[in-house]
Structures are given as C-alpha cells and as structure tokens.
C-alpha positions in Angstrom: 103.5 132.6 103.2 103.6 129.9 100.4 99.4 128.7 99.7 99.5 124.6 99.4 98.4 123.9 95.6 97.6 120.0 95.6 97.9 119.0 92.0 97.7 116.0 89.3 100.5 116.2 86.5 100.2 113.9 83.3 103.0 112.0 81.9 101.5 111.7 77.9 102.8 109.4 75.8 102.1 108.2 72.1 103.0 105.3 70.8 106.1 106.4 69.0 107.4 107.0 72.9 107.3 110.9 72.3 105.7 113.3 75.4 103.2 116.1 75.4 104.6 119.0 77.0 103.3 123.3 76.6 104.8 126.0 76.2 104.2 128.9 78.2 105.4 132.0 77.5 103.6 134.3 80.5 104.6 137.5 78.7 106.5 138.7 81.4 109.7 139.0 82.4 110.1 135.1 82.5 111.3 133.2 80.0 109.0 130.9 78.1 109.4 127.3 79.0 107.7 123.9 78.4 105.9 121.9 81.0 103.3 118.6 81.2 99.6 118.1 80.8 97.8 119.2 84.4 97.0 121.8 87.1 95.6 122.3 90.3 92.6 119.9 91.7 89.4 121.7 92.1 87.9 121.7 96.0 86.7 118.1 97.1 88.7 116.5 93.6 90.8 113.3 93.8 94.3 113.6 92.3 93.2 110.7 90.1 90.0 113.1 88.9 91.8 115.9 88.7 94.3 113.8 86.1 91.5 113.2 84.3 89.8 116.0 84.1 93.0 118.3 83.4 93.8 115.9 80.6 90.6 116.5 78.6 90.7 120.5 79.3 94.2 120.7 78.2 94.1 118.1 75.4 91.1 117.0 74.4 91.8 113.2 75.3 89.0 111.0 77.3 91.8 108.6 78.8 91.7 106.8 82.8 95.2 108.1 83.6 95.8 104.6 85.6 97.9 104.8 89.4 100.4 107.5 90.4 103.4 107.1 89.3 105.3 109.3 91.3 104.5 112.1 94.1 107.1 115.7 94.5 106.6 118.7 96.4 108.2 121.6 94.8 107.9 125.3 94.9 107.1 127.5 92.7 105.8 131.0 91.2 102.3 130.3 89.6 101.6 132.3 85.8 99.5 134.6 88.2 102.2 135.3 90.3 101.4 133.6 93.6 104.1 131.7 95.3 102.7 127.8 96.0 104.3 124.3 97.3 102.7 122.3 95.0 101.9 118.6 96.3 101.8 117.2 92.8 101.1 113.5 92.1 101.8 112.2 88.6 100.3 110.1 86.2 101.0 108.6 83.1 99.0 107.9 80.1 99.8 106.3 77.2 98.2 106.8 73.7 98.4 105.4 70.2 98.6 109.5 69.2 96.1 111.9 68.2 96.1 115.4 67.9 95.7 118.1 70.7 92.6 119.6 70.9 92.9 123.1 72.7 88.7 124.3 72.4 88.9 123.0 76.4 91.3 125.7 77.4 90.3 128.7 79.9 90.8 132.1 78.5 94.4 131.8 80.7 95.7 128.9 79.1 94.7 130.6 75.6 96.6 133.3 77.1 100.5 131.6 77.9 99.8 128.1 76.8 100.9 129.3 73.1 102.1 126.2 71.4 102.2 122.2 71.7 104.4 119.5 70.3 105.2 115.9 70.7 109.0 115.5 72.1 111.7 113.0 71.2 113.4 111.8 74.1 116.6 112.4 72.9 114.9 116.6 72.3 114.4 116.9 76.1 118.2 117.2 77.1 119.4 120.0 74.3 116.1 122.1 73.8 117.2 125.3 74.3 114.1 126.3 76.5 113.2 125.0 80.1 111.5 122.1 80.5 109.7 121.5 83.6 110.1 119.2 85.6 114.0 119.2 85.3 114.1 115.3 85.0 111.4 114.5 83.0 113.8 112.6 80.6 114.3 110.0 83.9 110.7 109.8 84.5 110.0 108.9 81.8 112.6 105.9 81.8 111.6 105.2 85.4 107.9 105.2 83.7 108.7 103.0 81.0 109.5 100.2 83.4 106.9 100.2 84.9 104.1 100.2 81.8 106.2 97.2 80.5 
C-alpha cells in the first residue's frame, strides 16, 4: 500500500528567467536526476507553510511563495525507498537571484542533494539527466502568464 505524502513544490525563478532545480544522485541503483525546491509538509503544516519553509531549508531564501499555481498527484519511490502518491501543490517564486545557501539541509539532503544550478530554459529539453517533473519546461510557460 502506497502512504499519501501531501507536499509543497517550488517553481524558483531569478530574474534572468532561469530555475532552481537539485540534483540527486541516491547512490543506488537509480540514476541521478534533477528535481525542484520542496518536500513533504510536516503534521498540522499548510501547503503554503510548507512552501515556505522547504524553500529556506533547501535554499537559504526568506521569500512568501504567493498562491498555488498548480496541484498533481503522482506516484513515486521516495530516496528512502517508500512507495508514496504525493498530493503536491506548487508554487512559484520569483527572485532577482542570489546564491543557494545549503547550511539548512538535513544530513539526507547532504547526503543525495549533491549539486545545484540555475537552468536555461532552452537546457531543460536536451540535459542528458532526468528532470523531474517531466514538463517543467510548460510550467514554467504556463507560470510566466500568469506572473505577467
């Protein structure tokens, strides 16, 4: 049986129109791949807190991550193996820029959260490494409408 894992995912922006994402690498039999800011809510957490708060963990930035911008279910093996459907609202925040600051991470995230880096749009398409979630690149154009 799957365990439902609510969770808030961030859409970060800078101002040059590049995104955030991670890259994991589990160290494991899976492949590495790249994914958003976010993570699981804690007991009793809004989505909108849990934006928030997984934003200044993972990156270091104090920012209000503003309405949901879109809501997926999707299914999935966690880094500790568990099998989830994940309920996971999305945010977006836009910044001037600014560099990642990791001090915030758990001793996991040390662990498989081995690199950061701003992406192109035009990267997202031809990186040669998974990039979760498949259409990013389309919610971020979908995104851009609506912060205009």
């Amino acid at each position: 049986m799957k365990a439902k894992r609510p969770a808030a995912r961030i859409l970060l922006v800078d101002g040059q129109a590049r995104v955030l994402l991670f890259r994991f690498d589990t160290g494991d039999e899976r492949a590495p791949f790249w994914c958003t800011p976010g993570g699981a809510l804690d007991a009793g957490e809004s989505y909108a807190a849990a934006a928030r708060r997984e934003l200044l963990e993972e990156t270091g930035i104090h920012a209000d991550p503003g309405p949901e911008v879109a809501q997926r279910t999707v299914e999935f093996l966690t880094i500790e193996r568990v099998a989830v459907i994940a309920d996971e609202r999305w945010f977006r925040v836009d910044i001037a820029g600014g560099d990642v600051d990791s001090s915030r991470h758990t001793a996991l995230e040390r662990r498989v959260m081995t690199e950061w880096r701003w992406f192109a749009r035009d990267e997202i398409a031809g990186w040669p490494e998974t990039i979760y979630p498949a259409d990013l690149a389309a919610m971020l154009e979908a995104t851009d409408r609506v912060q205009s």
